[in-house]
N, C-alpha and C positions, 0 to 999 in steps of 0.2 A: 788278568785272565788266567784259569788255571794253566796250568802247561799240559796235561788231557787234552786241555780242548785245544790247543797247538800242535800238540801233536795229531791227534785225531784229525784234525783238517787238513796239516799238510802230507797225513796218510793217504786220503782221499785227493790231494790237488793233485801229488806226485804219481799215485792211479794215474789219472784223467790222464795226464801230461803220456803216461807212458802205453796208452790204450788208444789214442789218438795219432800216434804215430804208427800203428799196425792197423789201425780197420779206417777205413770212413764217415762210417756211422756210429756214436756208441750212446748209449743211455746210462743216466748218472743216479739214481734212485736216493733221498735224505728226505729224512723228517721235517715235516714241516717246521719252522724255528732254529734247526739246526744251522744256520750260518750259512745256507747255500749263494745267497747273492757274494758274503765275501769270499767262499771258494771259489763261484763263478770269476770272480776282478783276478782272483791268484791265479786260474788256471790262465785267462788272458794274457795278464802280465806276465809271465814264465813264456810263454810261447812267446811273446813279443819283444822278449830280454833277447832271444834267441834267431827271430828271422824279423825282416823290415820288409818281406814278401808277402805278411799277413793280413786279411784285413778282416773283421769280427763285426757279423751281424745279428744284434740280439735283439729275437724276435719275443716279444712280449702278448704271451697269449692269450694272457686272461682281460675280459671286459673291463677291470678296473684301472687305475691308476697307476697299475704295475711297472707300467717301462717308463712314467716319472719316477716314478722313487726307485728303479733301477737309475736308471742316467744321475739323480741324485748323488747315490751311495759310491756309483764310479767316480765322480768328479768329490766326494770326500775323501773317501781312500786317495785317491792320486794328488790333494791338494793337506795329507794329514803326512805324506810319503810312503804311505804304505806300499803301491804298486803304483810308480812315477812313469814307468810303459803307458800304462792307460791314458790316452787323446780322446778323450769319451764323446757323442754329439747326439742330440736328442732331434730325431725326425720329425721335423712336426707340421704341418698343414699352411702354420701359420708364415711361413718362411716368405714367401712370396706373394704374399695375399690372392687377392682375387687372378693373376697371372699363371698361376699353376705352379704348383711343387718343386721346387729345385734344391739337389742335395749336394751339397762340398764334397770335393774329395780331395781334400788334406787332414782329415781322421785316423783313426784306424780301430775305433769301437762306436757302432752307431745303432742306439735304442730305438728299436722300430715299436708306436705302439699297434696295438690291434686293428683298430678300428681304423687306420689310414690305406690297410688294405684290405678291404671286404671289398665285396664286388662292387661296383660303380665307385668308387673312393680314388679322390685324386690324383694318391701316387699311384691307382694302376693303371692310370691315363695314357702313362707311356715314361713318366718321372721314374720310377723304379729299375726298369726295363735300360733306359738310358742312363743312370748310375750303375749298373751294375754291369751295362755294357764297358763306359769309360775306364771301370778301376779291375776289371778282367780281362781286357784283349790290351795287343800291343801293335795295332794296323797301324803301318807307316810310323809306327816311333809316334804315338800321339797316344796312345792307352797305358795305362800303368802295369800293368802285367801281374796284377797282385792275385793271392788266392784268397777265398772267402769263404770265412770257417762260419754257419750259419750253428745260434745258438737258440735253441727254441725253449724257453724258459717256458715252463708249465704247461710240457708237451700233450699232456693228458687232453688241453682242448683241440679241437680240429681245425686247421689253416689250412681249406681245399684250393683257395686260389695262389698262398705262397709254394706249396706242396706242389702245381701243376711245373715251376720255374725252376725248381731247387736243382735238378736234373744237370741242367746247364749250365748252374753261376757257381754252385756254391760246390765245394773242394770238398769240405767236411762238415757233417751235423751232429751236432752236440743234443741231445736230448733231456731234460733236466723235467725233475718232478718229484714230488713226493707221490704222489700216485700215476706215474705211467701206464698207458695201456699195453696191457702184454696184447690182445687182440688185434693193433697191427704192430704187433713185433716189436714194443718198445721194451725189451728182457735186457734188464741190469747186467750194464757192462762193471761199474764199479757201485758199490753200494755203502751209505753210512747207516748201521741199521738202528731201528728205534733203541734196541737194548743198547749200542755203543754210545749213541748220543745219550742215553739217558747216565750210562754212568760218568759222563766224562761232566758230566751237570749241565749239559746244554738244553736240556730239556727236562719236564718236569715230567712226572707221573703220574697217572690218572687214575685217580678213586671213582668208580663207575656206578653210579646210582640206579635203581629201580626204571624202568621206561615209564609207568605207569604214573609214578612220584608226582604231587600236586606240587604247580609254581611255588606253593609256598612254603612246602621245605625248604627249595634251594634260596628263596630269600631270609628266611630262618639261619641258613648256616653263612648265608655272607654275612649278614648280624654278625655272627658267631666269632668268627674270624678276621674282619673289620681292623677292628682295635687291633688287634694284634699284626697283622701284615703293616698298620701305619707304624705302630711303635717299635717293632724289629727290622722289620726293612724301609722303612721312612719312604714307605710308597702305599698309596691309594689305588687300592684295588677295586674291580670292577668285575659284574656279573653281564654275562649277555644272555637274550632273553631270541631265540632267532623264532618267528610266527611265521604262520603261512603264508602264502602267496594268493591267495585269491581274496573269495568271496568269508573265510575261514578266519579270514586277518581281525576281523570284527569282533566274532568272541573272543578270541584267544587276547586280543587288549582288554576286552572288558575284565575279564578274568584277572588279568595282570593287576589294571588299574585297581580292581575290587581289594587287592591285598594290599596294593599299595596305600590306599585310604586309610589303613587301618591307623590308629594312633602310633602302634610301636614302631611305625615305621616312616612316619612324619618328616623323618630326617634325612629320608634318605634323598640321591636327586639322581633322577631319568633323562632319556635322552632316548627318542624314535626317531629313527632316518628310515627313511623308505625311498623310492625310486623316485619318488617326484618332490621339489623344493618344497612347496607348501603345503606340502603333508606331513612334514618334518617337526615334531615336537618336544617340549623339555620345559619341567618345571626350574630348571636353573635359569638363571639371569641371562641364559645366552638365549636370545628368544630372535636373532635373526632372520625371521621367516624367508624373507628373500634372496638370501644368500644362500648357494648354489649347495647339491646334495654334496660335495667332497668337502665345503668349510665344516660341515656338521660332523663328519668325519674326523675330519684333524683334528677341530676340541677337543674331540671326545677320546680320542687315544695319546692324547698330550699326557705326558710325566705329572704335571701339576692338574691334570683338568679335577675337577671336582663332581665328575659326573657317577656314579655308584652304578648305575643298570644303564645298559646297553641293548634299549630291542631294535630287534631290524629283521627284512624281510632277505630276500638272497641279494644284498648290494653289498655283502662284506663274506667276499670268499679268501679269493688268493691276494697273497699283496700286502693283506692291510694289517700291519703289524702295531700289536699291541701289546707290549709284554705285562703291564701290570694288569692284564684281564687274567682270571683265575677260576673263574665257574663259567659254565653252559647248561641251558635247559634249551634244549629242543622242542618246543610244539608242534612243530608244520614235522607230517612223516615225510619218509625218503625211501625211493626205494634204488637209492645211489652209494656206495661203498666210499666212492670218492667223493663225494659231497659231503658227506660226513667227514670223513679224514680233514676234508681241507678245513671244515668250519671247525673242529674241533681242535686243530692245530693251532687257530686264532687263541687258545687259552694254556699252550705248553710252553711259551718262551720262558726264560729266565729273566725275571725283573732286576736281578742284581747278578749279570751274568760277567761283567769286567771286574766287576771286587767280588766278586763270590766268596775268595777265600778271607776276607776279612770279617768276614759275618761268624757271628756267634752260633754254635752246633743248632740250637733250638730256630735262629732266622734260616738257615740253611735246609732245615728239615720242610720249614714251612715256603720258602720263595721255592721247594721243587715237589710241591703237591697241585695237581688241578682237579677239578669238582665237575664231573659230566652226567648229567640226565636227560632223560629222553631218545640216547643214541644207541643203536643196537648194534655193536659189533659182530657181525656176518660171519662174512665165509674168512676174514683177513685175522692172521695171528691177534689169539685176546693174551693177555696180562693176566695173570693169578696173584693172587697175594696169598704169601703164606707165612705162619705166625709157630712162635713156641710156644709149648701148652700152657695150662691155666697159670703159673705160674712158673713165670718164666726163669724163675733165679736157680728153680729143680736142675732146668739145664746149665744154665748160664755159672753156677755157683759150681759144677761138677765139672767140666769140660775149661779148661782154661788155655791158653796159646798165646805161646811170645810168637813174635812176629818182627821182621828186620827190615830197615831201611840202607840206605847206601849214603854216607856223607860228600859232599864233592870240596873241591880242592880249598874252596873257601876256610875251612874246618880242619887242615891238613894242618897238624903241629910244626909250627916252622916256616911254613908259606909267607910271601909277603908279596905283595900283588906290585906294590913299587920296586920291589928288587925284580918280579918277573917283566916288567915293561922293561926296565931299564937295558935287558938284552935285547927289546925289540927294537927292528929298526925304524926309524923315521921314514915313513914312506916318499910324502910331500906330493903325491900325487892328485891333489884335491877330489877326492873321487866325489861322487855325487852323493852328499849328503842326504839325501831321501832315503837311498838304498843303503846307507850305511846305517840310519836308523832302524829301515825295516828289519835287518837282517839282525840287527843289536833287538830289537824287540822279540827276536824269532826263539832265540838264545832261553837257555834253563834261568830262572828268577834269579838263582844265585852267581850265576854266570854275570848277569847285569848287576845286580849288587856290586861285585869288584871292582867296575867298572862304574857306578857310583862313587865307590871308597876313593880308588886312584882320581879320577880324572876333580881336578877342582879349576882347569883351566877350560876354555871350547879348547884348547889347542890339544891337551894330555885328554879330553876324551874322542878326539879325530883319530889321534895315536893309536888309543884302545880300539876304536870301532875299524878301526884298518889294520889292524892286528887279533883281532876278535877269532879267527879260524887259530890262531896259534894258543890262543886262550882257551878257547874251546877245544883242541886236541890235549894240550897239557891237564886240561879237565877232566877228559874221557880218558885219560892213559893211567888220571890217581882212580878215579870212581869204579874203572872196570875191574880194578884192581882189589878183587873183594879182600884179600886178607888185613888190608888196611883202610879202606872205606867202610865195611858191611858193618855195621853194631844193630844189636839187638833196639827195638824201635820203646822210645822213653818216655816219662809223663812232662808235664814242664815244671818238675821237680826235681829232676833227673833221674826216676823210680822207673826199673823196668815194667813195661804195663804188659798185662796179662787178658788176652780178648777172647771173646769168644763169638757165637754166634748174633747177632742184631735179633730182637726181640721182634720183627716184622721184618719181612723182602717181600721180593716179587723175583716171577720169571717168564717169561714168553712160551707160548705155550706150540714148542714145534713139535710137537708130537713124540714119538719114541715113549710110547706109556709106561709104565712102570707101578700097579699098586703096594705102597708101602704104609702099613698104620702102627709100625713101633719102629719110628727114626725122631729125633726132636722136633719135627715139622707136623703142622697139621695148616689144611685150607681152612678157606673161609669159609667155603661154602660146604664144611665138614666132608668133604669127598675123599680119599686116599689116594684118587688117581695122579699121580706126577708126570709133569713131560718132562723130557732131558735132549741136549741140543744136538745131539747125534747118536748112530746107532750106538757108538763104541761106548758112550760114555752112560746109556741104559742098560746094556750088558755087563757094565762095572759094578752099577749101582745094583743088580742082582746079586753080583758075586758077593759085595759087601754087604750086601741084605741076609745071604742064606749063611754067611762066613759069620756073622756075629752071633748068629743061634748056635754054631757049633758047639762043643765042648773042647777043650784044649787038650792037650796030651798029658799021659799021667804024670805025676798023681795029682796033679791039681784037680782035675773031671769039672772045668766051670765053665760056664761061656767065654767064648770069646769076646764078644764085645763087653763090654762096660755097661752093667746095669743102673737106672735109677728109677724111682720112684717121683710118678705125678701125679697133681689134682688140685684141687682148690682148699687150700688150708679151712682147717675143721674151726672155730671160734669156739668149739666146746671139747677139744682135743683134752683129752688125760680127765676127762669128768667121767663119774661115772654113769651107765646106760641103767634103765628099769631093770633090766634083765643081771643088774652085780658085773658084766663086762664093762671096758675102759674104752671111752671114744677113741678112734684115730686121729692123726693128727693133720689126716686128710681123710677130703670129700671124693668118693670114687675111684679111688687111686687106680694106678695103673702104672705099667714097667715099660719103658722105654731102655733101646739102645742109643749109646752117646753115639751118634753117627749125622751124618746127615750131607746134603750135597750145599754147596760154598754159594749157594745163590751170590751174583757180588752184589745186586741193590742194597744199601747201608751195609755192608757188609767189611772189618776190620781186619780179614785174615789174608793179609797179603801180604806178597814178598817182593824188593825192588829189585830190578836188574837194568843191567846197561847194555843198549843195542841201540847205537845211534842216539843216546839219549835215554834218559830213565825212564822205565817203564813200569806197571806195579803188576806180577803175577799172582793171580787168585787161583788156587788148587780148586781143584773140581769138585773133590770130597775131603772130609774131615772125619776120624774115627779115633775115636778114646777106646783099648783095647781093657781089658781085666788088669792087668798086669800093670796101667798107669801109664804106659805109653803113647804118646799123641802119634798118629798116623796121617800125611798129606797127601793126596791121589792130583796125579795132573794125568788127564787121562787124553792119548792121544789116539789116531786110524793111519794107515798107512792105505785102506780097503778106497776102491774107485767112488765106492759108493758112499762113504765117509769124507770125500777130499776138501777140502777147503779152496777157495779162488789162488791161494797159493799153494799152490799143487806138493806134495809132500816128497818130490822129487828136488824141488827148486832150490837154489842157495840160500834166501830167505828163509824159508823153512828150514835147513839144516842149520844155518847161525842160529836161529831163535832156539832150537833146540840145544843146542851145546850150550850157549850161553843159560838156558835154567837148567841145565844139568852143575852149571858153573855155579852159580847161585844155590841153587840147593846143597851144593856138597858144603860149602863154606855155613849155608843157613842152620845146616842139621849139627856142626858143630858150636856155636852160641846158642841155638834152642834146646838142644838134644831132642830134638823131634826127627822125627823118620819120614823120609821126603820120598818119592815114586812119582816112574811117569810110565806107567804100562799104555804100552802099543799095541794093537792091535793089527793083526798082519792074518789076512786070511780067516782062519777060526780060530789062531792061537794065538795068546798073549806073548809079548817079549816086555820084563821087567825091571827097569833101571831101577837100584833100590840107593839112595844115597844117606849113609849110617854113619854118624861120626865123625863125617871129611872123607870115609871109603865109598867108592863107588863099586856096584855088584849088579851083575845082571841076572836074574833068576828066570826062572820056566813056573807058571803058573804054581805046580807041584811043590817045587821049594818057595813060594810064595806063599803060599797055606800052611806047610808044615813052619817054616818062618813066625806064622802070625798064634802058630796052636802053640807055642813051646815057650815056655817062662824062660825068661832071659837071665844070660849068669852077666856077672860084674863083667865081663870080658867084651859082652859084644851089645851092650848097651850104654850110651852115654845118657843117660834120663837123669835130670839134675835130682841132688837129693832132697828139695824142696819138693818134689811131686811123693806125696806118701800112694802106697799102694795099700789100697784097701781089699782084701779077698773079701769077693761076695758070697753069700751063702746058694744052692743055687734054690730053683726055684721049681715044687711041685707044677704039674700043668692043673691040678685041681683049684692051685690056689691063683693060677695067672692072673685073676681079676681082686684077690683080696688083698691081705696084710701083705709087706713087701720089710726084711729083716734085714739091715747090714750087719756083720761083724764086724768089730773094732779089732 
């Protein structure tokens, strides 16, 4: 699994853990696929490492299957050692047969599903009432005196009869959802947001189709892609088809059925589940009819099933996890935000999300694309995609950027992992091999490599894994240690590589608009307007917008920014016209500034640093000046109204900030690139500029005159492979014609 996505999660468990211990209530907000059930086991097991006074009631909301394959995933994790705290027990009806409900209390995590407490339902007979009495009071030395942290998994649906008890039993409530209700106050205590999970590849990203879009596009493009998802990722992917719910179910299959007949599509194999058993259909071999609506379930999201189309009516919302499913059509409308979210989340998991990294760029690109039609995203943040212009090499070929990573001790000339044990001592304390695994699996890839190399005995890797904190400091002491870890990042030839923008991203659209139509970016949907993720960093993107039109100071008189020329290459370029003139050698051209903001989807312009563990920092903006100098913007707010959940006061925030001020001063000397983190304080900028390994603070004022003034050998390190080209400048009569560099 990548180390993102380790990180990422235990970002969010160690939240939880520490938001829990100051409120009572708190709300955890993740994408749907994002790994919430194994954060839920981690947040458990931490609290349980910690007290034996706890006791953890997870309340499983949704109609489905939910708190089985919750009680499941606990009893893996704790029987794989992942979180060996967990005593998991699944509530079930069936416990006592026709006698009435009776529930143990020698657990200390117990999966309650839905449906055992609706109104008339046998645990609320007086079964629930009476365990929750026993494992909360301490009368007479006969109750267990424990507290109960009530966890409401997919809090978005209504539990009015647990909801009337919670008052009295339960200590703390946990709140979990990918769509919580803000309307009764379920407002995000800690959150993993779509764009974190998306870059750390937990999730995929969706390419949003037409609503209008006939069924048989979308089975058109699963054709399409088919072949290809088997032979890259050695998985069988599958389209779900979700129809209406009434009287509307009937066209909308025929309709289905009707494309499906066609010849080209002969091959392919279906699967209907609906709410009742013998409704249930499938031209595959699985023709069960009697077997209940959840066996038609599990086939069909089996790793191996062989099912290609997925229709169903609303019996597959929360819960039912299928990671090789990759398209959605919608037919039955909604006039639900969160009903779309959920079904649509049914098609963002990662189908190769524990090896991810061993996949080839091309399977990578494609296990994190999902295909949605039919579904209107509302009032809830949309997705843009934004692309470089017609040909994308204009920019790509002009703007180049090294970029640096950080080696760890593995890679330290001289290191030897058995001379480092050899000082450690033999503990012999047989610690509990579960948690010596877990916390060995928790560790940087290369960190467990060593720990590979050395141990060839169980006994020499016991050593390691109970010695693993001294390993892992001596780790963080070479790594943080930029002047000897940081090198410029290399091909697997050992060729410095040179990157530049991704030829497509994406970004979330929070608002803070910004029209810009000469930066290297253009929408899809041909619009100018851009969002940007805070005020501070929209106010940036102007300064850089109005600062590359400038002229620089004499005598040069050229813009600041870095011009080029775009358009779609001309096929009759240098021939000549009826009229004795010579074709261009482009179609429409037009003059772009080399500038643009750092979207990070696909995105190669990052730099590592060490905080607790390696982390990758993506500048916010990118600018190629006249003059041939690469430019990084890490743009930050200090303003109340700009804060982040880590308030810019906090020691968190202040370490994260030294440490990329640490990292870029060490970066700007292997790149000769010009690294910044302007702040934002009030209405005035404060401007770290880090040049050469010097650090310098500037006032907006000497940050302009800075950027207008050609550089002498003295206060520029720009390697001497970057030629500087002076542009000629450019009449406004001709902004849309001929565009001339000089050599």
């Amino acid at each position: 699994m990548l180390q993102e996505i380790i990180q990422l999660h235990d970002e969010a468990v160690t939240a939880l853990v520490d938001k829990i211990a100051k409120k009572d209530v708190i709300t955890f907000k993740s994408p749907t696929g994002s790994g919430k059930t194994y954060m839920m086991a981690d947040f458990m097991d931490r609290i349980l490492s910690v007290r034996n006074d706890v006791v953890f009631l997870v309340s499983s909301l949704s109609k489905s299957e939910l708190a089985k394959q919750n009680y499941d995933k606990f009893c893996e994790y704790k029987d794989q050692g992942e979180f060996p705290n967990l005593n998991p027990y699944l509530i079930s009806s069936e416990v006592s047969g026709e006698e009435g409900v009776f529930v143990p209390i020698d657990y200390n995590v117990y999966v309650l599903p839905r449906d055992l407490y609706k109104k008339g339902g046998r645990l609320m007979q007086g079964a629930m009432d009476n365990f929750l009495q026993t494992i909360t009071r301490n009368l007479f030395g006969n109750g267990l005196d424990k507290k109960v942290y009530l966890i409401k998994d997919e809090c978005h649906q209504a539990t009015n009869n647990l909801d009337t008890i919670s008052t009295d039993f339960f200590s703390k409530t946990i709140n979990i959802s990918a769509t919580p209700k803000l309307s009764r106050g379920q407002v995000p205590d800690v959150e993993v947001t779509e764009e974190a999970a998306i870059n750390a590849k937990l999730i995929k990203t969706v390419e949003w189709n037409e609503e209008d879009s006939d069924v048989a596009e979308a089975i058109e493009k699963f054709e399409e892609i088919k072949k290809d998802y088997r032979n890259l990722l050695g998985v069988n992917p599958c389209l779900i088809i979700q129809i209406s719910n009434k009287d509307k179910a009937n066209d909308d299959l025929a309709k289905i059925y009707d494309v499906l007949d066609k010849p080209e599509h002969k091959d392919l194999k279906w699967m209907l589940i609906v709410d009742k058993d013998k409704d249930c259909n499938t031209n595959d071999v699985f023709k069960a009819k009697k077997m209940p609506v959840a066996r038609w379930k599990d086939y069909a999201k089996e790793k191996g099933s062989t099912i290609d189309i997925i229709i169903f009516k609303m019996v597959i919302t929360e819960g039912w996890d299928i990671p090789r499913a990759c398209m959605l059509y919608q037919m039955r409308p909604t006039q639900s935000d969160q009903l779309d979210e959920q079904v649509v989340g049914r098609v963002r998991r990662n189908p190769r999300l524990l090896d991810f990294e061993r996949l080839s760029p091309e399977a990578q690109e494609l296990a994190l694309k999902a295909w949605v039609w039919g579904v209107k995203k509302k009032d809830q943040q949309r997705t843009f995609v934004a692309r470089l212009f017609e040909e994308p090499s204009d920019i790509t070929d002009n703007i180049r950027i090294k970029t640096t990573k950080l080696k760890l001790l593995i890679k330290k000339p001289g290191f030897d992992i058995r001379e480092f044990m050899d000082g450690c001592s033999n503990n012999n304390r047989y610690s509990d091999i579960f948690s010596l695994y877990r916390k060995f699996k928790k560790t940087e890839p290369e960190v467990q490599a060593m720990g590979y190399e050395y141990a060839e005995t169980p006994c020499q890797w016991l050593k390691f894994a109970e010695n693993i904190d001294s390993v892992v400091k001596e780790n963080n002491k070479y790594v943080c240690d930029y002047s000897v870890s940081m090198e410029l990042t290399k091909d697997e030839v050992g060729k410095v590589r040179e990157v530049s923008f991704p030829v497509e991203s994406m970004y979330t659209d929070n608002g803070n608009y910004e029209n810009i139509a000469d930066w290297v970016w253009k929408r899809k949907e041909n619009s100018q307007r851009f969002a940007f993720d805070s005020e501070a960093e929209q106010e940036w993107a102007c300064i850089l917008k109005d600062l590359a039109k400038e002229d620089t100071l004499e005598p040069l008189q050229q813009r600041v920014g870095k011009r080029v020329v775009v358009g779609k290459r001309n096929p009759n370029a240098g021939q000549y016209k009826t009229d004795g003139s010579i074709e261009d050698d482009k179609l429409n051209p037009s003059n772009k500034y080399l500038w643009g903001k750092n979207f990070i989807s696909n995105s190669e312009i990052k730099f590592e640093y060490c905080l607790g563990g390696i982390h990758s920092s993506y500048p916010d903006f990118v600018m190629e000046d006249c003059f041939g100098r690469i430019h990084l913007f890490e743009v930050k707010s200090v303003n109340v109204a700009n804060a982040t959940p880590a308030a810019f006061d906090s020691e968190e925030y202040k370490m994260k900030m030294n440490e990329l001020i640490r990292c870029y001063k060490q970066a700007s000397i292997l790149t000769g690139h010009i690294f910044y983190l302007p702040v934002m304080k009030d209405d005035n900028w404060v401007i770290t500029q880090l040049l050469s390994g010097e650090e310098k603070t500037l006032t907006y004022d000497q940050f302009e005159e800075f950027m207008k003034r050609k550089p002498s050998s003295q206060n520029t390190n720009q390697p001497s492979s970057n030629r500087i080209i002076p542009y000629k400048p450019i009449d406004e009569e001709y902004e849309y014609g001929k565009f001339v560099a000089e050599e």
